[in-house]
N, C-alpha and C positions, 0 to 999 in steps of 0.2 A: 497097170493092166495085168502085170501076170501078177500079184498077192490078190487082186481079184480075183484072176481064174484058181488060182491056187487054192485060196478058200472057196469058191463053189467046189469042190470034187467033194469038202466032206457033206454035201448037200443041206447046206443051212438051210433053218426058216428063218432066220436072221443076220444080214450081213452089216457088222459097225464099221463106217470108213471115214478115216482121218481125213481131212483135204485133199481129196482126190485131183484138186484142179492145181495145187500148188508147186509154182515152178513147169508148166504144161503151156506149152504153146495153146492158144485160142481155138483152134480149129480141131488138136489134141483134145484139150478137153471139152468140146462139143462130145467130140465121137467116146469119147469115156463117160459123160453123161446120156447119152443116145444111147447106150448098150446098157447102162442101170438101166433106164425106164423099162427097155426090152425086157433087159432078166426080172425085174421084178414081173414084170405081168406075166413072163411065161413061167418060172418058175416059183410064182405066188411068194415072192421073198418082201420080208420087211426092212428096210434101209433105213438104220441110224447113221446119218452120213451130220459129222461137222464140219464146216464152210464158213468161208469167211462172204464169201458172194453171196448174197442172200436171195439175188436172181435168180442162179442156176438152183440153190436147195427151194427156191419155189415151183421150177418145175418138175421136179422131182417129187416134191411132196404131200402128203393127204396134211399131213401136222405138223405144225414145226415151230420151236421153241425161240424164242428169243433170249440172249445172256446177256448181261454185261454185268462188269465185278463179280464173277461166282455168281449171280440169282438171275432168275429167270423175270424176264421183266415183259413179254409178252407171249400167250400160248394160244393156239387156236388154228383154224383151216387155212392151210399156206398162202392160197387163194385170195381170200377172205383178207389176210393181215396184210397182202402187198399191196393192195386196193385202200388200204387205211392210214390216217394220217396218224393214226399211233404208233404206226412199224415206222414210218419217218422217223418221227419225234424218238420212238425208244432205242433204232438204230443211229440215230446221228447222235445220240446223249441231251436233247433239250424237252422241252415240256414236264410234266408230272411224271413220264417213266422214266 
């Protein structure tokens, strides 16, 4: 929370965060994803946030990438891909992704 706050002062349009959830009690990282959602919409921020949860980076986000080995194996609206049995298949490792 505070390298959070610490990079808002220099008033990003862009804030990239590491695993914000990592090593954070449950209820912690509720309220540390509660407060992204916040600040992006009050202060119009874009969040390149990487997560291992792919739950919580779906509420969080407009787009969201899928990895596995370095390449990106699925991309499109966060919504859209957790609703899909291709975000299964490409996050468990089976199917064609």
């Amino acid at each position: 929370m505070l390298v959070i706050g610490r990079a808002l002062m220099t008033t990003p349009r862009l804030v990239a965060i590491d695993e914000p959830s990592l090593g954070l009690a449950p209820n912690i990282t509720d309220q540390v994803y509660e407060r992204l959602i916040a600040l992006r919409a009050e202060r119009r921020l874009t969040l390149l946030i990487v997560e291992q949860s792919s739950t919580r980076a779906m509420m969080v986000g407009g787009r969201m990438m899928l990895m596995r080995g370095g390449e990106i194996v699925l991309d499109g609206d966060a919504r859209a891909l957790g609703q899909s049995e291709a975000m299964q298949a490409a996050y468990f490792g089976y199917g064609e992704h």
